[in-house]
NUDO-838990 format. One record per residue (C-alpha): x, y, z. Coordinates in steps of 0.02 Angstrom, whole numbers, plus 32768, in hexadecimal, padded with zeros to 4 digits. Layout:
// NUDO-838990
XYZ
...
//
This chain:
// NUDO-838990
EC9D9D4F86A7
EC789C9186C9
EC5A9C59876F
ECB19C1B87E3
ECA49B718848
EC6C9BD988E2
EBD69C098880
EBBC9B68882C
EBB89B0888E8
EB3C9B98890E
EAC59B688882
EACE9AA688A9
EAA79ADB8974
EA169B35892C
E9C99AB188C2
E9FE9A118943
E9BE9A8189D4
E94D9A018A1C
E9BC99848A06
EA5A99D38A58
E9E599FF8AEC
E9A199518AFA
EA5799158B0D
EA7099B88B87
E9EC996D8BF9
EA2198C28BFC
EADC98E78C16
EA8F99688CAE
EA3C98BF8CFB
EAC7985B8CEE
EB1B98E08D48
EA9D98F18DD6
EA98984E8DE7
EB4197F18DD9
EBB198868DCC
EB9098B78E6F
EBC398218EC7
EC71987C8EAF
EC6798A58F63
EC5397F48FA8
ECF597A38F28
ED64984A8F42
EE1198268F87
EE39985E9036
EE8F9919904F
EF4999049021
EFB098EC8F86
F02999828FC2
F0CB99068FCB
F14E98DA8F2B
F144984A8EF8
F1F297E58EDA
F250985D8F58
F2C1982F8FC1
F23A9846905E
F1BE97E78FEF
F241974B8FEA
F25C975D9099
F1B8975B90CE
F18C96BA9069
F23C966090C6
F1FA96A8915D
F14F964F9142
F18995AB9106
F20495939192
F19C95BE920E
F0EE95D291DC
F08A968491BC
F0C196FD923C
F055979E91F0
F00097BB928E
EF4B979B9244
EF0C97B392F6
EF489828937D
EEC998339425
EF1198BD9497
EEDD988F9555
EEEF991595BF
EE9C9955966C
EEB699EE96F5
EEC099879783
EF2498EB9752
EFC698CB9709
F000983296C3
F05297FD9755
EFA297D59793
EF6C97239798
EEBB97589754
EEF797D696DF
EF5697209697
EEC996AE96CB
EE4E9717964A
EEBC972E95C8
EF06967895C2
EE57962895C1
EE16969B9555
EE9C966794C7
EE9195A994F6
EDD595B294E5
EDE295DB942B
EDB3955293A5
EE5694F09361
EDF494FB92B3
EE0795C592A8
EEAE95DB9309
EF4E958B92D0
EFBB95D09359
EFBD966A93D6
F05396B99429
F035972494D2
F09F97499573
F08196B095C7
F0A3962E9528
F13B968D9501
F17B96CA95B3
F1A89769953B
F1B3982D9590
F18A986494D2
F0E098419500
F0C798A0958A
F0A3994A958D
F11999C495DD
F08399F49675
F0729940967E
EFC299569676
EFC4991195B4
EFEB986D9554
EFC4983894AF
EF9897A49471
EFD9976C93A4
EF5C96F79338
EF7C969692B3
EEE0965D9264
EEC895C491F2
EE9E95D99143
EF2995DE90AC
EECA966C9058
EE83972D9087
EDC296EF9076
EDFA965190E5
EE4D96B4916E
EDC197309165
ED3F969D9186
EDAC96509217
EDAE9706925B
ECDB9711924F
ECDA968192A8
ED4A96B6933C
ED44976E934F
ECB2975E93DC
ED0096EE9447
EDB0976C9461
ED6497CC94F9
EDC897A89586
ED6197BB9629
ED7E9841969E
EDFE98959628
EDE098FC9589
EDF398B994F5
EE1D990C944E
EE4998A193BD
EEBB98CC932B
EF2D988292A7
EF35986191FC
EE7B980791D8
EE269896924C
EE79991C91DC
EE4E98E69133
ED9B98AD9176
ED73995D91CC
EDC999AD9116
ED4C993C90B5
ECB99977911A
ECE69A25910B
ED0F9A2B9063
EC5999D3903B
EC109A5A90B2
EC639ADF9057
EC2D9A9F8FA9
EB759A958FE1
EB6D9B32902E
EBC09B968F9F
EB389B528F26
EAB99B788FAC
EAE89C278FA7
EB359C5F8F09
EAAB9C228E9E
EA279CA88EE3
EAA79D298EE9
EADA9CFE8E2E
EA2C9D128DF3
E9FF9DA48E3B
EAB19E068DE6
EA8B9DB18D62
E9D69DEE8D56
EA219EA08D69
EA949E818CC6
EA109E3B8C45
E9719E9C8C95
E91B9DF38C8B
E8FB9D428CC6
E9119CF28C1F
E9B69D0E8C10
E9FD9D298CAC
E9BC9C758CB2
EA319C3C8C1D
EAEF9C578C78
EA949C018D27
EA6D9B638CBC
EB0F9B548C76
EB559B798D11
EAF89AED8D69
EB2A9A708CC9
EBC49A938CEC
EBD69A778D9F
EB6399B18D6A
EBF299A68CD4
EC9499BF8D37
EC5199418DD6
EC3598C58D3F
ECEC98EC8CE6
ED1C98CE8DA8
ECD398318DC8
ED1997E28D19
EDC298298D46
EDA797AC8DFC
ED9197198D7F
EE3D972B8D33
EEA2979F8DD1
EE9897FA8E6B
EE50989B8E88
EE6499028F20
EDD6993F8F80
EE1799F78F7B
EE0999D08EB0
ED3A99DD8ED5
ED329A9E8F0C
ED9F9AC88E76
ED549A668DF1
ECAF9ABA8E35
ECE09B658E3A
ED259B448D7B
EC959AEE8D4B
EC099B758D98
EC689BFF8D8A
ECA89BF58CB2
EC159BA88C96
EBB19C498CC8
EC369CC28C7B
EC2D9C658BD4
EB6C9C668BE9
EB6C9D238BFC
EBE39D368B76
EB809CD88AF0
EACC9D2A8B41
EB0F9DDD8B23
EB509DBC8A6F
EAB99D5E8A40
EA349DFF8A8D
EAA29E648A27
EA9E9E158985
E9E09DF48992
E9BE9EB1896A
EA519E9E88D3
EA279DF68873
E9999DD18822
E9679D208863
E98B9CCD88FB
E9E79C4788AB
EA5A9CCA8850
EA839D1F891C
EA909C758972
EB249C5A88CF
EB649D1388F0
EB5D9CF0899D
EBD79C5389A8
EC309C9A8924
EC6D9D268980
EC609D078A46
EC599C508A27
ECFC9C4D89DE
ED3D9CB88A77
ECED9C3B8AF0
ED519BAC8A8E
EE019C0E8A89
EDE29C318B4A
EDB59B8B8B78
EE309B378B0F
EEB59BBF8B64
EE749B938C03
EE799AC08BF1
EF2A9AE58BBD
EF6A9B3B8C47
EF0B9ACB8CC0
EF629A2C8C64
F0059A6A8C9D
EFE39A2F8D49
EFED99868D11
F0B099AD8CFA
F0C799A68DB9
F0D798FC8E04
F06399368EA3
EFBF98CB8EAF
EF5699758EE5
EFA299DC8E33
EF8999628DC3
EED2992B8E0E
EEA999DB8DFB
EEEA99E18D46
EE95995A8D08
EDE999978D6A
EE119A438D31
EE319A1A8C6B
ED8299B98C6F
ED349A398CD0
ED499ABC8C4C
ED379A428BC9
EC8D9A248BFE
EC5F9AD48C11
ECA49B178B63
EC489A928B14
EBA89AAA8B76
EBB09B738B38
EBDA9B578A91
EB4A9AB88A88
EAC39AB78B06
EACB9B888B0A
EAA49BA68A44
EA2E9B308A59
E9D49B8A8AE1
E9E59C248A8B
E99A9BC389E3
E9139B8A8A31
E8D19C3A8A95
E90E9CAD8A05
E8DA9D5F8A28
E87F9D138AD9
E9239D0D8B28
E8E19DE18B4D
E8519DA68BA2
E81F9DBB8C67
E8899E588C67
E87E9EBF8D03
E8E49F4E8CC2
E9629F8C8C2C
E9F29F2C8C29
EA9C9F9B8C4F
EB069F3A8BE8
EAAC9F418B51
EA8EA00E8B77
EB50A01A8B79
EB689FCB8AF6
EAEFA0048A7B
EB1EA0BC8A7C
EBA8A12E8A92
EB8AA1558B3E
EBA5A12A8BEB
EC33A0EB8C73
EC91A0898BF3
EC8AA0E88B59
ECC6A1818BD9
ED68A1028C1B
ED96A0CE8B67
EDAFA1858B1F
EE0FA1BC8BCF
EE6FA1278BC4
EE81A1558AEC
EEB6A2188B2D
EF34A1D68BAD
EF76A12C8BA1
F008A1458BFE
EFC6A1878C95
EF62A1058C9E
EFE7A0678C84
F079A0B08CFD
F023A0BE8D97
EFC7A0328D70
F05A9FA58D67
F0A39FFD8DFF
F0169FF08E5F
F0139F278E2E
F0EE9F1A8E52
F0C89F618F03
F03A9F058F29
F0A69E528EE2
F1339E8E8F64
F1019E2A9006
F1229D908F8C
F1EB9DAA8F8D
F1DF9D749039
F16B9CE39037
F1969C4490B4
F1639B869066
F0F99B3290E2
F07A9A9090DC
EFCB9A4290DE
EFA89A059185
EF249A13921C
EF4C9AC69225
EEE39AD5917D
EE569AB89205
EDE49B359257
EE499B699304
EDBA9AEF935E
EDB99A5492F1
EDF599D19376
EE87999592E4
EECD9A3192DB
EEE39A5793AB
EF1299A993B2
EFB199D9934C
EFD49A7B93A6
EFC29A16943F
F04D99AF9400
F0B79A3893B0
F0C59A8F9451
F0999A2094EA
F10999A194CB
F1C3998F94A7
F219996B9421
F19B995E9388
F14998BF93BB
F0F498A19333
F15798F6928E
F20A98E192B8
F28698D19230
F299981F9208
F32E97DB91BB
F32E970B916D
F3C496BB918B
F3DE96109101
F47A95AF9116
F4BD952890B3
F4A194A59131
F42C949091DE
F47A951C9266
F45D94AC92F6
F4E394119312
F542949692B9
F5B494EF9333
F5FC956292AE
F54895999257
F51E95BA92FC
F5A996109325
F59B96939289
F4F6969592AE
F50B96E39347
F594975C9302
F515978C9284
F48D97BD92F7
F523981C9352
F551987392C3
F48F989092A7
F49E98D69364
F4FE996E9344
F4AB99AD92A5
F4A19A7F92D3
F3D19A5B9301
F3C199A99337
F384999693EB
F39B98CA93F1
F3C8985D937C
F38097AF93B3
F36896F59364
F2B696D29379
F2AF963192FF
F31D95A992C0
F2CB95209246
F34894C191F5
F3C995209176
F35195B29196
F374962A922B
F30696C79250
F34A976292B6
F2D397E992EB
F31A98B1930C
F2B699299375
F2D499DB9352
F2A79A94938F
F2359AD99303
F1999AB992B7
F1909A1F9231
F1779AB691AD
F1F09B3D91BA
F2849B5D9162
F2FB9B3B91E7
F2A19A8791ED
F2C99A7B9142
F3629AB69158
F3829A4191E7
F35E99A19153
F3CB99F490D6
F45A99D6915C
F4269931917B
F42498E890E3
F4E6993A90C7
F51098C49160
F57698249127
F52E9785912C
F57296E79182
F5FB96A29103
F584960D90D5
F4EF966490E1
F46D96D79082
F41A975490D7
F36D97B390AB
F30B984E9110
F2609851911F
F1CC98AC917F
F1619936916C
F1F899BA9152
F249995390D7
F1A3992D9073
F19C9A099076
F24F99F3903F
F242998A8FB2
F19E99CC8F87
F1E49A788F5E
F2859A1F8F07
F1EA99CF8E96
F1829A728E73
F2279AC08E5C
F25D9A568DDC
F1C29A4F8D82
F1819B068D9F
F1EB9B498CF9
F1A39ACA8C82
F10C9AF08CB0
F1239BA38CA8
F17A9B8A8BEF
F0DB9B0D8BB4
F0649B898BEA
F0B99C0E8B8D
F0D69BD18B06
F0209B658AF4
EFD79C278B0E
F04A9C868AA6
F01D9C0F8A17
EF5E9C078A33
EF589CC08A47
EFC09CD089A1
EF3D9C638959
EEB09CD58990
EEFA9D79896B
EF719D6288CF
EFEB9DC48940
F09F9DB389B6
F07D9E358A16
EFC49E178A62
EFFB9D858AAA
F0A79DC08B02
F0449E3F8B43
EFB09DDD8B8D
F0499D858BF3
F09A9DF78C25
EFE69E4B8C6F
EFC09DA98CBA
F0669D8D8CFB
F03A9E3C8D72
EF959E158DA4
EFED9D6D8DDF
F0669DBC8E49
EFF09E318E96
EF9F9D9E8EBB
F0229D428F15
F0639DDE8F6E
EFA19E048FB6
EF8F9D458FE8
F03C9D519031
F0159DDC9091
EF679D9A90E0
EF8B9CE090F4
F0429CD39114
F0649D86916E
EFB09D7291D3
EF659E0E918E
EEA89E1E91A9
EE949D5791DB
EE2E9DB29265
EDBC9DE391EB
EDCB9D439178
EDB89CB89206
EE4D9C539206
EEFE9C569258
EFA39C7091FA
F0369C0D9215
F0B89C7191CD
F0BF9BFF9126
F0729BDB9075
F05D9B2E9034
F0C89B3B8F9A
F03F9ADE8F38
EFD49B5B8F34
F03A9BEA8ECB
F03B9B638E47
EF719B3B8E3A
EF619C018E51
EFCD9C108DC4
EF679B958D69
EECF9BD08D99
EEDC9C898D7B
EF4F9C868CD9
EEBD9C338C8F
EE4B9C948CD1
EE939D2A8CA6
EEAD9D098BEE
EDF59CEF8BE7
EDC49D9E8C01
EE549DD38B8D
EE1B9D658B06
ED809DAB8B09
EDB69E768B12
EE429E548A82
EDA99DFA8A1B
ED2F9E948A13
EDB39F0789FE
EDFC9E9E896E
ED589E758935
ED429F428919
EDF59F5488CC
EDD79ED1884A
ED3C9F498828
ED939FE68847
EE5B9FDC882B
EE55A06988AB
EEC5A026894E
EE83A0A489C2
EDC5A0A78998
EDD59FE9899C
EE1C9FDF8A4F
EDA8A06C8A8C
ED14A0138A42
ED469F7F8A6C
ED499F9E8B21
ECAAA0028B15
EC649F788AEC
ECAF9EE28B57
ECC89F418BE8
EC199F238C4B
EC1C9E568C1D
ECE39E3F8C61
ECA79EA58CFE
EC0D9E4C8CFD
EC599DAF8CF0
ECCF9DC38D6A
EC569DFD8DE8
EBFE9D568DDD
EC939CEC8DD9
ECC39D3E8E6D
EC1D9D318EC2
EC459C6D8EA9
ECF29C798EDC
ECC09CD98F85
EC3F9C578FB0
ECD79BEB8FA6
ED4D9C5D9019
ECE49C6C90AA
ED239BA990B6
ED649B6A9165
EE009B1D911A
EE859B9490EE
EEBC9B489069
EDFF9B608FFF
EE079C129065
EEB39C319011
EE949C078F7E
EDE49C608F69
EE239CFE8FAE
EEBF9CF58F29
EE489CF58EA1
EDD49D6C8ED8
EE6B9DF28EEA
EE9B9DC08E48
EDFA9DB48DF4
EDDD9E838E2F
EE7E9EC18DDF
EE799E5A8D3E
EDD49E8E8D11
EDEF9F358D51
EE959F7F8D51
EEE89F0D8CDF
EE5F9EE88C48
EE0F9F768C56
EE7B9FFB8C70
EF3F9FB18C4F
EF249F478BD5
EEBB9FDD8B60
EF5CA05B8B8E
EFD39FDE8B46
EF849FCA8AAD
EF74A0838A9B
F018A0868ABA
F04F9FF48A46
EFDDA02A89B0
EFE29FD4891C
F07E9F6B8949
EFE39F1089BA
EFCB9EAC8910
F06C9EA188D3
F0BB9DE8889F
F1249DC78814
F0E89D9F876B
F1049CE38772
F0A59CC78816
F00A9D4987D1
F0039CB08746
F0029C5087C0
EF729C95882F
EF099CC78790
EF0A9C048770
EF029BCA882B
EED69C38887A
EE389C3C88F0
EDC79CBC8898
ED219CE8889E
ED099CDC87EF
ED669C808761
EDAC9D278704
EE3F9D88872A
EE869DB087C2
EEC49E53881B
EF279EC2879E
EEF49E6C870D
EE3D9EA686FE
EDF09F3A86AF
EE589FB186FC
EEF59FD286C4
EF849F5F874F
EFC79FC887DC
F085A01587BF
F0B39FB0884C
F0759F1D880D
F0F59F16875C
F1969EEF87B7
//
């Protein structure tokens, strides 16, 4: 049997070992040294909106006519004794905004420039103050902010300041906390589980150091991508889960194989070969699998998906070629050494080495009963998904804060203090043909429009707040919050409204950017869905020689997914144990997050199945016997999937005790997921359905088994399934 080009690549690590690790160590520096300047060229937090939607093409009307109105700024004044009717409570407030530098501050808008009740608080013992701050970029606006933010204090009131620049800057800052203290902490914790899986340093060292190449590779693939796009500063806790988190389960994959061929091959060269050749080629269908999936967020027109996407697909990159380079290298160069500074038997090699133990137990009980295994099982994972039917679409904003972050009670402040949504009403651009004033009849159906606009079922006021030319601007206060469904609801009647006869008419604001960014997701979601499907199907068929395999890996992933959602649903959205979490619900889900869950988790997902279906095909090629294969094949993978989601979830969980929900969310997500994939669903459903399935597991038809014995990825260059030394399964002829 000739070999294959697994085995080949494994020979060629093994002779260019010092080489390949030379290049390791120089790429690692590079990495260390420019790649993590990432978190000083990072965009801002954001990239949630559609672009080209209507409230997109409002919002850029809105801001030529009449300059940036985004509220970059918000101080919130307030004190016990005074009200606003005071002369000092104006006095302090009045010279406190004059005072500030012309350079930083474009404009500000309070009570006393505008002689407006909006900014005054219902007590009267509040105002706010609006900012705009000079700069035409995020990094410029963010500078003119440094410059001012010490000089807001008012005297003798207390001053809290909010607004769009505080939000993303206090995001930043916890997002680069959160990074640094999830390294801090997982990389101790990872050693010493990992110690407990080898039963030594040597390689329990192996996994951390692709780990920690992988984490220097994907801030490097970041800071290229900031050369050529923008990436989101959320896009630097997922890229660095990815990137520590495969890296270590595609470490421990190749470690394990290559311990266990040591005591079967005769040279070290010849197990480093059999070594790539088998989990090597699993680590290159699962991270090809994985880049795939992740690509499809660059479908969606959303600045945060697609930064993520393109982070993600380098991410993974990186790490797949670190494990199948800079690994057999390592293992190359300490050969049988990688035993060494053992502190005890390893458990995974025990289990796997005899016909004993936990997992050998499972298999044959799952063998015996298949059925009783799969039925409670998928109903456990349908009830658990329930809580999703009944999710509410939310967004991103301040509320994503810890409860004491000043941005996030300046908001509240606003949302229930003062009337009237003072600073996220639904905004609504006007453009005529001609100028509206000196034109008696513009102005006229002007005015009729913002009547009209008046007695939408929702609409509190309906006022004209600008007029610049041909352009006209009318602002509508309203009874819910920016982000519920009745605020959406409220747009959706809005925009049915009939504009002036020689006029066009566009909605904007933060309920109509949540409108049109679930129109977008919604549009997009199903392609998405369909490339991912059919990108997996295909790979799959490629690994396995088999239609079946991969229809059922989706439809197991597609239940661990909606367990998934329904959990998340029922902790962030219903408010279930945020007690114990730290962070306060607000009745919603962003509806970005499903989709990079989706991403996330589908990829993730397939990698453990990649690597179950390729030890227990890798024993029916030998075998031809379905149900010794799965048993054994699960014997003998089970400990390294559990293992390897164990640490993945170590470095998730670092992750989820985040103080922005949105990391929390999404960390917690995983984690739930991460337990019943490797658990319930790889190691328990997914062995019960192939018991069930039998030998139809392998079936194709005869055209596409030519087509996999010539294309197929194999782990050798003979034969493939059914076609080998046994005779080809009944199942397999039609």
């Amino acid at each position: 049997m000739s070999e294959s080009m697994f085995s080949r690549w494994g020979r060629v690590a093994y002779r260019r070992r010092r080489l390949i690790l030379l290049a390791a160590l120089l790429v690692a520096v590079l990495g260390g040294v420019w790649g993590t300047t990432i978190f000083a060229t990072v965009q801002t937090a954001g990239g949630f909106d559609a672009p080209n939607s209507q409230s997109q093409h409002e919002a850029d009307l809105a801001t030529q006519a009449f300059g940036r109105d985004a509220g970059d700024v918000v101080v919130l004044y307030s004190s016990k004794t005074l009200t606003t009717a005071s002369p000092a409570f104006r006095s302090a407030v009045t010279s406190t905004l004059a005072a500030l530098p012309r350079s930083d501050v474009m404009s500000y808008a309070s009570y006393w420039s505008t002689g407006s009740r909006q900014f005054v608080s219902a007590s009267g013992h509040q105002s706010y103050a609006v900012i705009e701050l000079a700069g035409s970029t995020d990094t410029a606006r963010q500078d003119s902010y440094d410059a001012i933010k010490t000089q807001l204090s008012a005297p003798a009131l207390v001053s809290q300041v909010g607004g769009v620049v505080p939000t993303d800057e206090t995001i930043d800052q916890q997002t680069t906390a959160s990074i640094t203290r999830a390294e801090g902490l997982s990389f101790p914790i990872l050693l010493i589980l990992l110690l407990v899986i080898f039963g030594g340093l040597a390689a329990a060292s192996l996994p951390l150091a692709i780990g920690a190449l992988g984490i220097l590779g994907s801030f490097t693939a970041l800071r290229l991508l900031t050369l050529v796009t923008g990436v989101s500063v959320f896009s630097l806790n997922i890229t660095t889960i990815l990137g520590l988190g495969l890296g270590i389960d595609y470490g421990l994959f190749l470690v394990t194989r290559f311990r266990e061929e040591l005591s079967h091959q005769g040279t070290v060269e010849d197990a480093v070969a059999r070594t790539v050749a088998t989990a090597g080629r699993t680590v290159l269908v699962s991270g090809v699998t994985v880049a795939i999936v992740l690509a499809s967020l660059m479908l969606f027109p959303e600045t945060i998906l697609r930064s993520i996407g393109y982070g993600g697909v380098a991410t993974v990159l990186v790490d797949m070629i670190a494990a199948l380079t800079v690994l057999p290298a390592l293992l190359a160069v300490l050969g049988p050494k990688v035993n060494s500074l053992r502190i005890r038997r390893s458990a995974a090699r025990a289990a796997a080495a005899d016909n004993t133990g936990g997992w050998y137990r499972i298999a044959h009980s799952v063998m015996r009963r298949p059925l009783l295994y799969a039925a409670p099982i998928v109903v456990l994972l349908l009830a658990l998904g329930s809580p999703f039917l009944h999710v509410v679409w939310g967004g991103v904003d301040a509320a994503a804060l810890p409860s004491s972050a000043a941005p996030r009670l300046v908001t509240e402040a606003l949302n229930t203090d003062f009337p009237g949504n003072p600073t996220s009403p639904i905004e609504t651009i006007v453009a005529f043909s001609g100028p509206v004033n000196g034109s008696a009849a513009r102005a006229a159906s002007l005015t009729a429009y913002a009547g009209r606009l008046d007695h939408v079922p929702g609409v509190t006021s309906a006022q004209v707040t600008g007029i610049h030319g041909n352009i006209a601007r009318i602002d509508l206060s309203y009874a819910p919050g920016p982000y519920t469904p009745q605020a959406r609801a409220i747009v959706g009647q809005v925009r049915d409204v009939a504009a002036p006869a020689d006029a066009t008419a566009q909605t904007g604001g933060q309920s109509a950017a949540l409108t049109d960014e679930l129109s977008s997701i919604g549009h997009t979601l199903p392609w998405m869905a369909l490339a991912v499907i059919l990108a997996t199907f295909l790979l799959l068929f490629l690994a396995f020689g088999s239609l079946v395999l991969p229809l059922q890996a989706i439809v197991m992933n597609a239940l661990s997914l909606s367990a998934m959602y329904g959990v998340v649903t029922w902790i962030f959205q219903d408010g279930h144990l945020s007690g114990l979490l730290g962070f306060s619900p607000n009745g919603t889900i962003s509806p970005t997050i499903p989709v990079l869950m989706f991403a996330i988790m589908f990829g993730l997902s397939m990698d453990y199945e990649v690597f179950l279906v390729s030890r227990i095909r890798e024993r029916y090629v030998a075998t031809g016997d379905n149900t010794d294969a799965i048993a054994s094949g699960l014997q003998r993978s089970g400990g390294v999937i559990t293992s390897a989601a164990l640490l993945l979830i170590v470095v998730i969980g670092m992750f989820s005790i985040s103080s922005i929900t949105f990391i929390k969310l999404l960390g917690v997500g995983m984690i739930v997921a991460l337990l019943l994939d490797a658990t319930l669903v790889r190691m328990l459903l997914v062995p019960a359905t192939m018991r069930l399935l039998g030998n139809a597991n392998w079936w194709a038809p005869a055209p596409l088994r030519r087509l996999y014995a010539r294309y197929g990825i194999r782990e050798d260059d003979g034969p493939g399934p059914g076609a080998v030394t046994h005779p080809e399964p009944e199942s397999a002829r039609t």
